[in-house]
Every structure is written in C-alpha cells, then in structure tokens.
PDB file of N, CA, C and O in Angstrom:
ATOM      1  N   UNK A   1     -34.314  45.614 -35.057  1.00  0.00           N
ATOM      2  CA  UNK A   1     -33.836  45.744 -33.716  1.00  0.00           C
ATOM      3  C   UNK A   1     -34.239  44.531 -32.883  1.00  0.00           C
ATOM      4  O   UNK A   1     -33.559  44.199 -31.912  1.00  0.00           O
ATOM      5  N   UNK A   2     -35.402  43.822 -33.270  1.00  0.00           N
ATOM      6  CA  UNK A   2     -35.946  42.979 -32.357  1.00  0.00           C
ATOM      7  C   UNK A   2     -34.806  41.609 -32.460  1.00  0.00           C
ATOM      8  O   UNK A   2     -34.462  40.840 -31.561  1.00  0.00           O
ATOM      9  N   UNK A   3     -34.341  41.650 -34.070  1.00  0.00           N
ATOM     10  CA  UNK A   3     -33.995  40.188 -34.186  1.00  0.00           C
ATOM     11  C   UNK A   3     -32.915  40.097 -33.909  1.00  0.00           C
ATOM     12  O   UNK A   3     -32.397  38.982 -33.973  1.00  0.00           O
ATOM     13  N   UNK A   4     -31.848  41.674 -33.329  1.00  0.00           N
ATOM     14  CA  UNK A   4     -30.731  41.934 -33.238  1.00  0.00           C
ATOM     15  C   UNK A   4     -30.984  41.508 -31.286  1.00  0.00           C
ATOM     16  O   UNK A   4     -30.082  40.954 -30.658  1.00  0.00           O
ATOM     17  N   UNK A   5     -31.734  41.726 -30.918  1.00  0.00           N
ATOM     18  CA  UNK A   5     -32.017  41.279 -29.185  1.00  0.00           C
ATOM     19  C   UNK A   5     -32.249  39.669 -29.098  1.00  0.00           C
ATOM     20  O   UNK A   5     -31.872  39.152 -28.047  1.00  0.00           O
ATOM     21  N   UNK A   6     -32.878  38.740 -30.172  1.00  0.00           N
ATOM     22  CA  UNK A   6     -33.018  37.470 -30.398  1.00  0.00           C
ATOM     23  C   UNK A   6     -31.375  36.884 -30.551  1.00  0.00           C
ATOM     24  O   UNK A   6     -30.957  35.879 -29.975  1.00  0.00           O
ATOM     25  N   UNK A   7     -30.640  37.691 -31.388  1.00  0.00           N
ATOM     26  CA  UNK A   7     -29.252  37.034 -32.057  1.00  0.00           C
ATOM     27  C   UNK A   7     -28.907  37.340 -30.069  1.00  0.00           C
ATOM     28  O   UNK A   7     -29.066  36.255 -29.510  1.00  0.00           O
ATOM     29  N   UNK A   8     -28.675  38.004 -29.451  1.00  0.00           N
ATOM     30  CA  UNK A   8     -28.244  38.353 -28.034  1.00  0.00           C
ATOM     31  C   UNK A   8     -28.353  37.523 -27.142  1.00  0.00           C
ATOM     32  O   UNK A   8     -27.465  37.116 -26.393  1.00  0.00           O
ATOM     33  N   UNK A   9     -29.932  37.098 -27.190  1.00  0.00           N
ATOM     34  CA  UNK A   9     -30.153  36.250 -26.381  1.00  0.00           C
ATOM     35  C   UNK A   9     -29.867  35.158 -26.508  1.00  0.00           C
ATOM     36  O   UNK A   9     -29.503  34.465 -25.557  1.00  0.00           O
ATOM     37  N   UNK A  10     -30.002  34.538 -28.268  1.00  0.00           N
ATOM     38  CA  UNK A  10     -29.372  33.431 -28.027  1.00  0.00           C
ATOM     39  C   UNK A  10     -27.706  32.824 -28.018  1.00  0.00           C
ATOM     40  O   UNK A  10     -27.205  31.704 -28.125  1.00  0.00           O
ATOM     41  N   UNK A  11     -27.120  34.368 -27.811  1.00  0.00           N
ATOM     42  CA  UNK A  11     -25.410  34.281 -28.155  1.00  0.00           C
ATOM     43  C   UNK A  11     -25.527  33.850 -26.584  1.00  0.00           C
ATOM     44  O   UNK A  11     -25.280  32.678 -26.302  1.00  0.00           O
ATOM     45  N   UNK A  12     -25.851  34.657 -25.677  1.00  0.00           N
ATOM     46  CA  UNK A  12     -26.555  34.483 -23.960  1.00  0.00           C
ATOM     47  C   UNK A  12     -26.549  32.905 -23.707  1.00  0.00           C
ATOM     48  O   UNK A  12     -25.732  32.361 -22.964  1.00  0.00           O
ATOM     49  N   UNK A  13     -27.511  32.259 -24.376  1.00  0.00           N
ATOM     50  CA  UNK A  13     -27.588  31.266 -23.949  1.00  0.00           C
ATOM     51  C   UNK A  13     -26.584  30.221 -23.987  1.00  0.00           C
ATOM     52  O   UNK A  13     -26.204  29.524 -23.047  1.00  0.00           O
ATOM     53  N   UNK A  14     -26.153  30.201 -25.358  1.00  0.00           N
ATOM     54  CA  UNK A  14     -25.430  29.026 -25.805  1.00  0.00           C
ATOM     55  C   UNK A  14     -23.476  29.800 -24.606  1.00  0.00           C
ATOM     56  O   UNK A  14     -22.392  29.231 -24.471  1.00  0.00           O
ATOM     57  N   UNK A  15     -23.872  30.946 -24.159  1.00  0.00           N
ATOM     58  CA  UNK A  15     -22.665  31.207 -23.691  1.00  0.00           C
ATOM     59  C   UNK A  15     -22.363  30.944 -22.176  1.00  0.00           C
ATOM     60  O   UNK A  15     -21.336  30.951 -21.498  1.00  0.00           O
ATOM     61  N   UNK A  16     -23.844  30.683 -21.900  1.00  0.00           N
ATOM     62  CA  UNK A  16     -24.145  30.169 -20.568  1.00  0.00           C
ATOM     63  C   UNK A  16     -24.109  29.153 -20.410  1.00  0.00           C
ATOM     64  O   UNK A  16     -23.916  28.860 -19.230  1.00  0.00           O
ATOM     65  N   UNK A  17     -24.263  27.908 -21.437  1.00  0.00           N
ATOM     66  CA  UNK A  17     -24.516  26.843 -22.023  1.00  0.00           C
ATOM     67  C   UNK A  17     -22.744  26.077 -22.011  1.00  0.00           C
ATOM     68  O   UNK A  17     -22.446  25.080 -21.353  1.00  0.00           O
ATOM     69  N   UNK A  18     -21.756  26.885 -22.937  1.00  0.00           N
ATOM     70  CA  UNK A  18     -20.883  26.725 -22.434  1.00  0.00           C
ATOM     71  C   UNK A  18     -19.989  26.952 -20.880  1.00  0.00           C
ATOM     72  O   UNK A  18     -19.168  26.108 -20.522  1.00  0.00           O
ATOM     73  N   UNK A  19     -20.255  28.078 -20.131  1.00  0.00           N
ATOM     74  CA  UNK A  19     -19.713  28.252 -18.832  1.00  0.00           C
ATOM     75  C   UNK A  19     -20.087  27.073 -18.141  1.00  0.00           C
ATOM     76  O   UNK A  19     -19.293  26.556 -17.355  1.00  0.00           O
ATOM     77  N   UNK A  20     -21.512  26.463 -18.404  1.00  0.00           N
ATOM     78  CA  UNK A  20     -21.746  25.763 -17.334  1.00  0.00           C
ATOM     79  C   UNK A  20     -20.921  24.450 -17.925  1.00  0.00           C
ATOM     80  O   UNK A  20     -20.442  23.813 -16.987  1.00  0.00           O
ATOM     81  N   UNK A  21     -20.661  23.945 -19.050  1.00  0.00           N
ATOM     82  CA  UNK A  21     -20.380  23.031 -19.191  1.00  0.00           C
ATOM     83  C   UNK A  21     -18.424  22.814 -18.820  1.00  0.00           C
ATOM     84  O   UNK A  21     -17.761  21.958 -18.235  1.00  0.00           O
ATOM     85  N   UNK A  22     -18.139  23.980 -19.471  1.00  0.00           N
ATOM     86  CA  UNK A  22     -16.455  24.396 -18.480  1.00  0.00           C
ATOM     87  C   UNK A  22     -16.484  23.642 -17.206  1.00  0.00           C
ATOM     88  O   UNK A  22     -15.911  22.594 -16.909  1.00  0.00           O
ATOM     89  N   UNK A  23     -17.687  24.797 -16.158  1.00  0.00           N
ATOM     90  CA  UNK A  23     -17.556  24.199 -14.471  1.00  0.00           C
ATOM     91  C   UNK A  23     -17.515  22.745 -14.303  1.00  0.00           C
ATOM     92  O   UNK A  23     -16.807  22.077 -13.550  1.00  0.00           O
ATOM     93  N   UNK A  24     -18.522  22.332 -15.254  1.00  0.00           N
ATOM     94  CA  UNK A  24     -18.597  20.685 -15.007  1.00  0.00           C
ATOM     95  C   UNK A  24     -17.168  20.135 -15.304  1.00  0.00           C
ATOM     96  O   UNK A  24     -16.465  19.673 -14.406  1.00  0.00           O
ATOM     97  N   UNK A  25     -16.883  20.186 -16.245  1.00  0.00           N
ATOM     98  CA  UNK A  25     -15.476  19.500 -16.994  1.00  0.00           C
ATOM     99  C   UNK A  25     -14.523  19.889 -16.141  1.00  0.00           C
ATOM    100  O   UNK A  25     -13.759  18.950 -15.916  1.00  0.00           O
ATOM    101  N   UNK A  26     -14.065  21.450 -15.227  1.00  0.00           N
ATOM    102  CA  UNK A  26     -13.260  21.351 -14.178  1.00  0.00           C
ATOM    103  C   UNK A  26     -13.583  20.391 -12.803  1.00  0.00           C
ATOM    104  O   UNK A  26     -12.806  19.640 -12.214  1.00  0.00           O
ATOM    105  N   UNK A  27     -14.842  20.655 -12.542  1.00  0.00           N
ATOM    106  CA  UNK A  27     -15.493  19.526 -11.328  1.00  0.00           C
ATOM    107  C   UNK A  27     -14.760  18.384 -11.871  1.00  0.00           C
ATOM    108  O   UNK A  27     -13.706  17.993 -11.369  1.00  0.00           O
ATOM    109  N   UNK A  28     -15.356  17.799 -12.986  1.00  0.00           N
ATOM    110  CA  UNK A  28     -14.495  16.320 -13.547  1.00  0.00           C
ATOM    111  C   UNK A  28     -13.106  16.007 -12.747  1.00  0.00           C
ATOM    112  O   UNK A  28     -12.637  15.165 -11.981  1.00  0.00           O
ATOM    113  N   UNK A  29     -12.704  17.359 -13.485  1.00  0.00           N
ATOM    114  CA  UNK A  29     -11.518  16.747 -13.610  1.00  0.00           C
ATOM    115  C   UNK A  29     -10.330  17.267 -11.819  1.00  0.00           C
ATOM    116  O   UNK A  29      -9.365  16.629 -11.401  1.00  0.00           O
ATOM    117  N   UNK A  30     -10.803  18.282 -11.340  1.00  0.00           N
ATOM    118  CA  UNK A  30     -10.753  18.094  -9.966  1.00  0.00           C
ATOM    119  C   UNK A  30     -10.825  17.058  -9.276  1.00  0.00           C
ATOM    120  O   UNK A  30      -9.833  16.621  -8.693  1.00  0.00           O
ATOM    121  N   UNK A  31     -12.282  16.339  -9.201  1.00  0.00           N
ATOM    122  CA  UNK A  31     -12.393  14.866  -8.879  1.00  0.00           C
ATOM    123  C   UNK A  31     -11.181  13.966  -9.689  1.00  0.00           C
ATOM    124  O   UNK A  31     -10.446  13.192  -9.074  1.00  0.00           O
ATOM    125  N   UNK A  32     -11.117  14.120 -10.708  1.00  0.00           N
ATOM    126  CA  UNK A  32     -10.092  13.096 -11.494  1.00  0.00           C
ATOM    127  C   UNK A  32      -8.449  13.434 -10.136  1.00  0.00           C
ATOM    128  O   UNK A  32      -8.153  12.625  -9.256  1.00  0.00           O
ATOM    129  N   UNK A  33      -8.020  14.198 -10.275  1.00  0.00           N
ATOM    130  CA  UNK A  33      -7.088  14.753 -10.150  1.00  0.00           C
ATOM    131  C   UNK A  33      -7.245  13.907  -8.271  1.00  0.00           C
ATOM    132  O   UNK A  33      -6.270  13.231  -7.943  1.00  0.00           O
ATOM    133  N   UNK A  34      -8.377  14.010  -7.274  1.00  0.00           N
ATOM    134  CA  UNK A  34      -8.121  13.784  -6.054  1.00  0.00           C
ATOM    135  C   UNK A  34      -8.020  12.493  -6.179  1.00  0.00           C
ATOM    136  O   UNK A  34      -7.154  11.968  -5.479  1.00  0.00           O
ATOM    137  N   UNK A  35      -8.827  11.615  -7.063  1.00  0.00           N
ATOM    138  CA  UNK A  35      -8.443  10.079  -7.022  1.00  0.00           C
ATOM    139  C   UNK A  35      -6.995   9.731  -7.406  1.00  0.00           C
ATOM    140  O   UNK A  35      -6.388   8.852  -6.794  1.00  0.00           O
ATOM    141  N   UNK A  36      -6.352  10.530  -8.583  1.00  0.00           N
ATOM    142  CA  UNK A  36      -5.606   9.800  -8.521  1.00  0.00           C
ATOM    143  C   UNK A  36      -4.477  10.045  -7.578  1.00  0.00           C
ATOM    144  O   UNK A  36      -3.403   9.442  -7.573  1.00  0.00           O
ATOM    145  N   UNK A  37      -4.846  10.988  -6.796  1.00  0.00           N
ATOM    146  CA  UNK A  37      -3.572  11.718  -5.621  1.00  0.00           C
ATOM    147  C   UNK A  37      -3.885  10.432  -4.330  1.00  0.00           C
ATOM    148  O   UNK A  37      -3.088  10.082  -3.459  1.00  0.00           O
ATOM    149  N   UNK A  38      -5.433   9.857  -4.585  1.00  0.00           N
ATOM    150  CA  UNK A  38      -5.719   9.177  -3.128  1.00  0.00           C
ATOM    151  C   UNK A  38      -5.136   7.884  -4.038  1.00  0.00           C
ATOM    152  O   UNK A  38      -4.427   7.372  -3.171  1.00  0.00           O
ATOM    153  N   UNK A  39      -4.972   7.015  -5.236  1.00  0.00           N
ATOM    154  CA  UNK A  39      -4.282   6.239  -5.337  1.00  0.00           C
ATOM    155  C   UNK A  39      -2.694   6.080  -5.468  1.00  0.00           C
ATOM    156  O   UNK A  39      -1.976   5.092  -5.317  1.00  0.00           O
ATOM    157  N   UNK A  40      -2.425   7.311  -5.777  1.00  0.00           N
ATOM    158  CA  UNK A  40      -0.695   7.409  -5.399  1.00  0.00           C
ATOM    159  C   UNK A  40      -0.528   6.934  -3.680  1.00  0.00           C
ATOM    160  O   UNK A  40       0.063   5.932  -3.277  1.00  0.00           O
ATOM    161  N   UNK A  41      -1.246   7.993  -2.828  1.00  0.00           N
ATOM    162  CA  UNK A  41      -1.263   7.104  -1.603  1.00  0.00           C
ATOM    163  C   UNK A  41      -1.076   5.642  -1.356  1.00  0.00           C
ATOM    164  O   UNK A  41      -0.175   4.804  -1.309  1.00  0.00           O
ATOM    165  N   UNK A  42      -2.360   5.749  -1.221  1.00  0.00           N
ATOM    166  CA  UNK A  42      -2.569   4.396  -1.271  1.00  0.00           C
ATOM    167  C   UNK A  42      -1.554   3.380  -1.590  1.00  0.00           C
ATOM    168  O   UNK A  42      -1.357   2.372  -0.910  1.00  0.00           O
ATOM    169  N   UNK A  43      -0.784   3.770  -2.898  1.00  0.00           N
ATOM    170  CA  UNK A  43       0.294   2.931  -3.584  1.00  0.00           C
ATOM    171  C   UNK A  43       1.304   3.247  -3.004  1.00  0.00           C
ATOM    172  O   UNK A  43       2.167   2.386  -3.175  1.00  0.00           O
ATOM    173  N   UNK A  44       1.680   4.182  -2.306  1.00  0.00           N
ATOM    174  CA  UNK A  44       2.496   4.595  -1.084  1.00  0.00           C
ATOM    175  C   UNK A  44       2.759   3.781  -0.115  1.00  0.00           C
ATOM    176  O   UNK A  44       3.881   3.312   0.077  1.00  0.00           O
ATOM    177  N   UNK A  45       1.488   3.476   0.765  1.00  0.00           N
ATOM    178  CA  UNK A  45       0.768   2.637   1.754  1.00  0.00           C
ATOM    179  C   UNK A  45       1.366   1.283   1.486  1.00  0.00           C
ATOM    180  O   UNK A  45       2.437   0.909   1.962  1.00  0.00           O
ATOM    181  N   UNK A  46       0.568   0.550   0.659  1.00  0.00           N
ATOM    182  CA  UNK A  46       0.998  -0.522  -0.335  1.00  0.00           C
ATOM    183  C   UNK A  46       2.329  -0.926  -0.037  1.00  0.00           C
ATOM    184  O   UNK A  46       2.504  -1.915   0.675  1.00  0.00           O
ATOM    185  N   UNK A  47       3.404  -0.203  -0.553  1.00  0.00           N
ATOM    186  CA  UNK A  47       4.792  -0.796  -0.466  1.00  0.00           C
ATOM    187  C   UNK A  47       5.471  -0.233   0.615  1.00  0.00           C
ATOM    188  O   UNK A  47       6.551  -0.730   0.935  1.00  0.00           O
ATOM    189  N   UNK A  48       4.941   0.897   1.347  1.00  0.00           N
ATOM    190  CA  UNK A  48       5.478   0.738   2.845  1.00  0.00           C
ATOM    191  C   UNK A  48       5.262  -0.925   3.325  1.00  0.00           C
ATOM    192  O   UNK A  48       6.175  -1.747   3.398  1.00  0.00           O
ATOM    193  N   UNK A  49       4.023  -1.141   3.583  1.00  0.00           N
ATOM    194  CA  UNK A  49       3.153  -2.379   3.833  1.00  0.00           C
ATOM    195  C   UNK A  49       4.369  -3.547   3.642  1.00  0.00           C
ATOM    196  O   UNK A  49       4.743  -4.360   4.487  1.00  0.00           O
ATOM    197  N   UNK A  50       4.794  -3.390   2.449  1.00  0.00           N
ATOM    198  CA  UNK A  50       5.618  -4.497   1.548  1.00  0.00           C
ATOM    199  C   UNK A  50       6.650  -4.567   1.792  1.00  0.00           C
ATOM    200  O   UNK A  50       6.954  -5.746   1.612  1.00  0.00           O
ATOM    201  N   UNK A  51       7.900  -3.756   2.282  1.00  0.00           N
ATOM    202  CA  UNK A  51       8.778  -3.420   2.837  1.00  0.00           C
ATOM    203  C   UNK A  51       8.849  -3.720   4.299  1.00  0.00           C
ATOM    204  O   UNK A  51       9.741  -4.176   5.014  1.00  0.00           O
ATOM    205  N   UNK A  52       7.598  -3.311   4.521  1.00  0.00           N
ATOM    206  CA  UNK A  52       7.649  -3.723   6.556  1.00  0.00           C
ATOM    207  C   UNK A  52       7.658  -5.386   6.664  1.00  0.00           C
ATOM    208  O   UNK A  52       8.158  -6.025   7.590  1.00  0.00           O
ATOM    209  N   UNK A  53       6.973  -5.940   5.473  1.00  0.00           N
ATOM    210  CA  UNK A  53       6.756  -7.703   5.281  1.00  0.00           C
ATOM    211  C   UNK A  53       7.724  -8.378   5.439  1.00  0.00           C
ATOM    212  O   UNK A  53       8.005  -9.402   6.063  1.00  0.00           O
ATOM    213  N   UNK A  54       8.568  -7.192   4.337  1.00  0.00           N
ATOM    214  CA  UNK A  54      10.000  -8.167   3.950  1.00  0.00           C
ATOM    215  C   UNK A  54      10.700  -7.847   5.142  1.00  0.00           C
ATOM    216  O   UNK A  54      10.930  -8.923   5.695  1.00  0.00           O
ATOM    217  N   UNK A  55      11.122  -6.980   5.768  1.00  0.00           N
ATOM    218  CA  UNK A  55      11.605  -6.959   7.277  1.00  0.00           C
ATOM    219  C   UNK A  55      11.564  -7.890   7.953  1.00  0.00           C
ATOM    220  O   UNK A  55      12.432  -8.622   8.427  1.00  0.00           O
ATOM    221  N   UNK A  56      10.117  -7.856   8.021  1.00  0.00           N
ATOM    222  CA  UNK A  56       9.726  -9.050   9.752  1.00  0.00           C
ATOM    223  C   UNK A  56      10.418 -10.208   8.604  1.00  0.00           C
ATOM    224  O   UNK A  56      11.623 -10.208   8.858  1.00  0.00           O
ATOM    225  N   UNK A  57      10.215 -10.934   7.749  1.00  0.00           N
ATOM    226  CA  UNK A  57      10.170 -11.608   6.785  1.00  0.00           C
ATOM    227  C   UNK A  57      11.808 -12.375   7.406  1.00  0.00           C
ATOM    228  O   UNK A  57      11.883 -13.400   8.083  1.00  0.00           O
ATOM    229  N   UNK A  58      13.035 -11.473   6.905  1.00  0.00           N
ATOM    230  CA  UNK A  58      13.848 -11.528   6.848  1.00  0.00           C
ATOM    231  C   UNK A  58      14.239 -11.583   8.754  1.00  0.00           C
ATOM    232  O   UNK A  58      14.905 -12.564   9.086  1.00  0.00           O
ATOM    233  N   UNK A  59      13.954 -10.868   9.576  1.00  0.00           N
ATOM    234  CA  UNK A  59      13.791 -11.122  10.666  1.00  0.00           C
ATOM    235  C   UNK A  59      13.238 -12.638  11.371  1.00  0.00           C
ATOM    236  O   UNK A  59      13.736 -13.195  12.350  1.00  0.00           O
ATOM    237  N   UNK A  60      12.097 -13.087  10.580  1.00  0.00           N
ATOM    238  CA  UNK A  60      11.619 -14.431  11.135  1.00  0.00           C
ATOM    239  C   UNK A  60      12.520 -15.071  10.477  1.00  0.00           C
ATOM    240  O   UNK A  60      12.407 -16.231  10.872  1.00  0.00           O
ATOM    241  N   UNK A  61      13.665 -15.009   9.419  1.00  0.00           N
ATOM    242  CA  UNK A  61      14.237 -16.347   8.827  1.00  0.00           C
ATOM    243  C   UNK A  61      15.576 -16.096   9.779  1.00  0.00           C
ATOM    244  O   UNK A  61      16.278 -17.060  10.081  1.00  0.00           O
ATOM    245  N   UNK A  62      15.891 -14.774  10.232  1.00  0.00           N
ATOM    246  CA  UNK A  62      17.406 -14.830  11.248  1.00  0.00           C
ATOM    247  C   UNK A  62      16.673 -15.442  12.420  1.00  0.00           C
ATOM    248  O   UNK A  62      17.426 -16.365  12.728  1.00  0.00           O
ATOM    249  N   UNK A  63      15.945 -15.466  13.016  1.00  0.00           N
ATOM    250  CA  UNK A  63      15.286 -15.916  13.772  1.00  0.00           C
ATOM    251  C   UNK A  63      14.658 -17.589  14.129  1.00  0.00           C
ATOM    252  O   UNK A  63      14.058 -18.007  15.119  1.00  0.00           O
ATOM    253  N   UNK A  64      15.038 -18.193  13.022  1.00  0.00           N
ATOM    254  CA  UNK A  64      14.909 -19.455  12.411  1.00  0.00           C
ATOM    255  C   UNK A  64      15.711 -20.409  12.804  1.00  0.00           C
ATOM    256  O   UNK A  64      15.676 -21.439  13.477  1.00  0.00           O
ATOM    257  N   UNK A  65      16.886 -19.397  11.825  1.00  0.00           N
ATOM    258  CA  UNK A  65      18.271 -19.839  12.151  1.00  0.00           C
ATOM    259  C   UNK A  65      18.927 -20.377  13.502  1.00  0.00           C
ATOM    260  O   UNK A  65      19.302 -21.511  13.802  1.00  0.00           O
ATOM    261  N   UNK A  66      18.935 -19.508  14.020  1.00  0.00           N
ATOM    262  CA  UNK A  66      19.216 -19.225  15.598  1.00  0.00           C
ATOM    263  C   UNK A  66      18.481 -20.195  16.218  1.00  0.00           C
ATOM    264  O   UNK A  66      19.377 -20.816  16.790  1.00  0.00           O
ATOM    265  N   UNK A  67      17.251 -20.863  16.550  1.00  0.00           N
ATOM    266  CA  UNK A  67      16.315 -21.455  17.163  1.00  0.00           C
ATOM    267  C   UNK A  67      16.818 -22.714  16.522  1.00  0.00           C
ATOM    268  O   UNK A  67      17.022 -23.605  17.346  1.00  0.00           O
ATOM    269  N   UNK A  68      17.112 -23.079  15.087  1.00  0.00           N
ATOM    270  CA  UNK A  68      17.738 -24.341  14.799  1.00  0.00           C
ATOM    271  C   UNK A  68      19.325 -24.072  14.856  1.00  0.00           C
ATOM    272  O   UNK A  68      19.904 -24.931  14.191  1.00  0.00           O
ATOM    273  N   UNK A  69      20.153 -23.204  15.407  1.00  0.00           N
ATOM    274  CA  UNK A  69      21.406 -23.133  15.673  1.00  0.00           C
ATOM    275  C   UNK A  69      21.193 -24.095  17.497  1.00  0.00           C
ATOM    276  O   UNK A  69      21.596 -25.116  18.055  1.00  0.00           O
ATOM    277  N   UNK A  70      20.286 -22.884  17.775  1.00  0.00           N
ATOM    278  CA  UNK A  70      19.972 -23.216  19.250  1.00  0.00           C
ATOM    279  C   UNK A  70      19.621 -25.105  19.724  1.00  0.00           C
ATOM    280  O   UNK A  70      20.252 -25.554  20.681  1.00  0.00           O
ATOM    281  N   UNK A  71      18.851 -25.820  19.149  1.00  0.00           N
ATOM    282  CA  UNK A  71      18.095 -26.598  19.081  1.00  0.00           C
ATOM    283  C   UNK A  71      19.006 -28.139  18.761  1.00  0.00           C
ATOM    284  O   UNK A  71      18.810 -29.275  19.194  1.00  0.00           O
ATOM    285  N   UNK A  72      19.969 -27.636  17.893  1.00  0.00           N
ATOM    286  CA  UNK A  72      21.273 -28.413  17.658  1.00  0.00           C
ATOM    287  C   UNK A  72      22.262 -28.741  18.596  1.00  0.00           C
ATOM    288  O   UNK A  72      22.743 -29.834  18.895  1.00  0.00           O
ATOM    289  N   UNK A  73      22.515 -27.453  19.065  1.00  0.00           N
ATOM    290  CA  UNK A  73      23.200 -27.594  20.524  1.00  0.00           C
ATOM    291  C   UNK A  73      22.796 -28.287  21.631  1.00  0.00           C
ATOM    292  O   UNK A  73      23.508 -28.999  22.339  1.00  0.00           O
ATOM    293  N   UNK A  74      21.702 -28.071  21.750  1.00  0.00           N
ATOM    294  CA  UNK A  74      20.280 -28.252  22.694  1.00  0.00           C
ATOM    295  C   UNK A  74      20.522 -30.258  22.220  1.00  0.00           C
ATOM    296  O   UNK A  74      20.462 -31.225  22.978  1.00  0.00           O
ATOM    297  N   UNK A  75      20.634 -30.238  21.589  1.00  0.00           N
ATOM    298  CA  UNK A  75      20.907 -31.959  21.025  1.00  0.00           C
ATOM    299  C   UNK A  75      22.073 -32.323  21.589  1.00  0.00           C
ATOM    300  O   UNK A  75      22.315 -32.671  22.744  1.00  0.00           O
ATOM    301  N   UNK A  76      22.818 -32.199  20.581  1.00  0.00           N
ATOM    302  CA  UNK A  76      24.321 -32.555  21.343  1.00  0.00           C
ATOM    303  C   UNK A  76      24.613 -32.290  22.777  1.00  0.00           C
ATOM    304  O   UNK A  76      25.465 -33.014  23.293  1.00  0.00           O
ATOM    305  N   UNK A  77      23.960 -31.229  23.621  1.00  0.00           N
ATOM    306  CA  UNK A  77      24.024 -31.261  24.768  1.00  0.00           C
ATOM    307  C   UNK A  77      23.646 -32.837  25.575  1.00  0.00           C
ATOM    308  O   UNK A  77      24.362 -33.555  26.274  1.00  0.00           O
ATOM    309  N   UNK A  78      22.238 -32.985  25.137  1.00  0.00           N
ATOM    310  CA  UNK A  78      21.126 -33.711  25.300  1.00  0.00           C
ATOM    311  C   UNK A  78      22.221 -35.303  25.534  1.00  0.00           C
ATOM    312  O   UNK A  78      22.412 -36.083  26.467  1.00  0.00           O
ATOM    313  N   UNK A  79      22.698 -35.179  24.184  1.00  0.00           N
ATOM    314  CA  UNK A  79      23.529 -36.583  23.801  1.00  0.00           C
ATOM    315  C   UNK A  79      24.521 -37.361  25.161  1.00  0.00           C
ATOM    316  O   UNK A  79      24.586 -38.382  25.845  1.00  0.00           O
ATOM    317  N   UNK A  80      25.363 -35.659  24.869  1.00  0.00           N
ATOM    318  CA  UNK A  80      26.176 -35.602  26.146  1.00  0.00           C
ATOM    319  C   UNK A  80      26.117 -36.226  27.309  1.00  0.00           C
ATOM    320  O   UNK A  80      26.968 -36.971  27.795  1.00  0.00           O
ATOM    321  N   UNK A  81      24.634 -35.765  27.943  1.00  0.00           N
ATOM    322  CA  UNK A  81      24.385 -35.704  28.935  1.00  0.00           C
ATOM    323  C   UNK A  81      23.686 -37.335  28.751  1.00  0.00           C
ATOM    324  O   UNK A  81      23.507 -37.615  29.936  1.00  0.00           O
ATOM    325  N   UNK A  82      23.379 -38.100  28.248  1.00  0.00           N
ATOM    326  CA  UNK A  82      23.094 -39.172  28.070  1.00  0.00           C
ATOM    327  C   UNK A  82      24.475 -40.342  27.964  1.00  0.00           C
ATOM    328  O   UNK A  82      24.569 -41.519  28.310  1.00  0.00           O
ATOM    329  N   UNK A  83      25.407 -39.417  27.339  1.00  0.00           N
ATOM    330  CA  UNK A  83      26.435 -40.828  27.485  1.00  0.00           C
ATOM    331  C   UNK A  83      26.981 -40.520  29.223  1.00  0.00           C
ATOM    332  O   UNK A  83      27.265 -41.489  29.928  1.00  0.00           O
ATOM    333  N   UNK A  84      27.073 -39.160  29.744  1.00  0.00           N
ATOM    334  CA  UNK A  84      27.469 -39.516  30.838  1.00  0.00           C
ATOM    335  C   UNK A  84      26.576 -39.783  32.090  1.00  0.00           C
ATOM    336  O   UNK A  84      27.229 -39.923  33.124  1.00  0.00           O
ATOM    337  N   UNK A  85      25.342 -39.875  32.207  1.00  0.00           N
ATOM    338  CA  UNK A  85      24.613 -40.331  32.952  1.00  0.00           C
ATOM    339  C   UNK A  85      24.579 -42.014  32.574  1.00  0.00           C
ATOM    340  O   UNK A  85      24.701 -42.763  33.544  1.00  0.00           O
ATOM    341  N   UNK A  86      24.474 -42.435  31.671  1.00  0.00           N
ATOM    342  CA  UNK A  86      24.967 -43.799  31.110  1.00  0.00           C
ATOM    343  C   UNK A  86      25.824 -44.361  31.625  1.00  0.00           C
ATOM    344  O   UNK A  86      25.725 -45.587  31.579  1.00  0.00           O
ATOM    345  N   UNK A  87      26.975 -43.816  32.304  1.00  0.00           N
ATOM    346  CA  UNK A  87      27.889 -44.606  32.917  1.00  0.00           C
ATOM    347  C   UNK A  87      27.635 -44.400  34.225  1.00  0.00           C
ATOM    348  O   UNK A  87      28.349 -44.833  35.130  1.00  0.00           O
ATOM    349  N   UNK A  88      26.639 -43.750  34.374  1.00  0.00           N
ATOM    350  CA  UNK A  88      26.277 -43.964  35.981  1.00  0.00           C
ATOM    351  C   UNK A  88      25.500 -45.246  35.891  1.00  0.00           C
ATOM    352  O   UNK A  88      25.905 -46.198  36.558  1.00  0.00           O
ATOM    353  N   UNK A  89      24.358 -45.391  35.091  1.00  0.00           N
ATOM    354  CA  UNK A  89      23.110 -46.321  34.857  1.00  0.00           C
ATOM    355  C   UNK A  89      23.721 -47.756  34.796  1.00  0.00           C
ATOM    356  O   UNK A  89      23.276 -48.637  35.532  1.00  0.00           O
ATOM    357  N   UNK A  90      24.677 -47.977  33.976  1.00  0.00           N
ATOM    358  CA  UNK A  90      25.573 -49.415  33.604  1.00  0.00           C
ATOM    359  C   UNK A  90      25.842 -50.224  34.063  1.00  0.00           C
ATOM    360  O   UNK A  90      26.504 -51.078  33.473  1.00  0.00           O
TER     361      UNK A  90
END
C-alpha cells in the first residue's frame, strides 16, 4: 500500500511538472503571438510612412515643374522687358 501512495505521488509530481511546463510554453507563445501582431503593425506603419513619402515626393516634383515652368516665363518676361526699356536707354 505504501509503494502504491509513492507510485501517486510521484505520478503527482511529474503531472505537476508537466502543467507547469504547458503554462510556460502557452506564456511563450502568447508573448510570441503579441510580437508578432506588434510587428505586423509596425510593418503597417512602415508603408503607410512610405506611401505618404511617395506623395509629398511626387507632389515636390509637380511642384518643381511649375516653379521652373514659372521661372522660364519669369525670363522671357525679364528679356522682354529689357529689349523694350532698351529702346528707351539708346
């Protein structure tokens, strides 16, 4: 009877032995599971980020344009206004 309470206790232990090691391995993998939900974010973040770049991006080159559309004119005006003040100067 005694060694039948020994086989018990130690079925007990090693069964406790496993539960606890279960909890851990779910803890693990819980933690596993929030990192990789906070790097999907993140990688979310990321190419929002990358997308908003290429915007302004594409925005500063229409923006370019225009200022050397502008700037050209702004010349030839310039020119203009030099040949006919020129025939005042002469």
């Amino acid at each position: 009877m005694t060694q039948i309470g020994e086989v018990i206790g130690r079925i007990d232990a090693v069964q406790a032995t496993i539960a606890a090691a279960v909890e851990e391995q779910s803890a693990t993998t819980s933690e596993m599971v929030r990192n990789v939900t906070e790097i999907s974010s993140g990688s979310a973040q990321i190419s929002s980020n990358v997308s908003d770049i290429a915007r302004g991006t594409e925005s500063n080159r229409e923006g370019a344009g225009h200022t050397a559309t502008t700037a050209s004119s702004l010349a030839a005006s310039a020119e203009r206004l030099q040949e006919l003040t020129g025939r005042f100067t002469a």
